[in-house]
N, C-alpha and C positions, 0 to 999 in steps of 0.2 A: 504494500500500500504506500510506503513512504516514497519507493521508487516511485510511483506512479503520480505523485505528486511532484516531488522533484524533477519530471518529465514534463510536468504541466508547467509549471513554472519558469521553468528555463526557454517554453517556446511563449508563453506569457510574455518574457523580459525579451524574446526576438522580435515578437511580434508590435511591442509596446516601442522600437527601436526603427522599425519601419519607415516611420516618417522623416527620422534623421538621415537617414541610408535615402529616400526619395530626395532630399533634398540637396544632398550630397551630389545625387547624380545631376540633379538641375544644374548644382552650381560647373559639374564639369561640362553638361554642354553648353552653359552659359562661355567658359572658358576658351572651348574649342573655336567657339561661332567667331566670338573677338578675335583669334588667331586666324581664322579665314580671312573675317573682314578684315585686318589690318591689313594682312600679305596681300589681298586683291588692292590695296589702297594701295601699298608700294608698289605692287606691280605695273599699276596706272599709272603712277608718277613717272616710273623706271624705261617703260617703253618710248616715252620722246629723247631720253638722255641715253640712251645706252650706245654704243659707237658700235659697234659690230654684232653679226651674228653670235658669235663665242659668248660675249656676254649676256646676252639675252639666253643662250641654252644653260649657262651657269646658274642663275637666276629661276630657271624653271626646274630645274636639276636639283635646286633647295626648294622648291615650292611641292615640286614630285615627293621629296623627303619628309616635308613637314604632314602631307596629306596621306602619307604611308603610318605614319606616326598617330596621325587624326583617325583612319582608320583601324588601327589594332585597338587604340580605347574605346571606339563604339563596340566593338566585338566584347575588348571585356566589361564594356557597361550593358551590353544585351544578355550578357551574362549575369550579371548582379538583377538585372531586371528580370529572369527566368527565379533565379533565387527565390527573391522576393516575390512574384508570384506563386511560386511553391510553398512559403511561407504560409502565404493568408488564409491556401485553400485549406 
């Protein structure tokens, strides 16, 4: 019996936790979005200044990287988002 309480309570204290864990992920794809938009903002600047080709593929070369980087966190936040649907039910 005591286990079985102790069982309850512990998904009690996940479930009660929930909303900080959803807000958590807000604030990362809050984080993400600002990192696109900033880079599309430089990138618009960058395109009347840049003197050659080479620099411009450098340039998108770091933007390729930062979106490869943007993408492996939505994976592991659709993961945290599976979780936590697992959780409620």
């Amino acid at each position: 019996m005591a286990e079985h309480d102790e069982l309850n309570e512990a998904l009690s204290s996940t479930q009660r936790n929930i909303p900080d864990l959803m807000q958590a992920i807000a604030l990362e794809q809050t984080a993400m979005a600002k990192l696109i938009a900033a880079e599309t903002e430089k990138f618009s600047g960058l395109t009347g200044t840049l003197s050659n080709v080479e620099d411009l593929h450098l340039h998108g070369e770091h933007v390729r990287e930062l979106l490869k980087l943007i993408i492996k966190k939505e994976i592991l936040i659709e993961f945290h988002l599976d979780w936590i649907r697992e959780m409620v039910r």
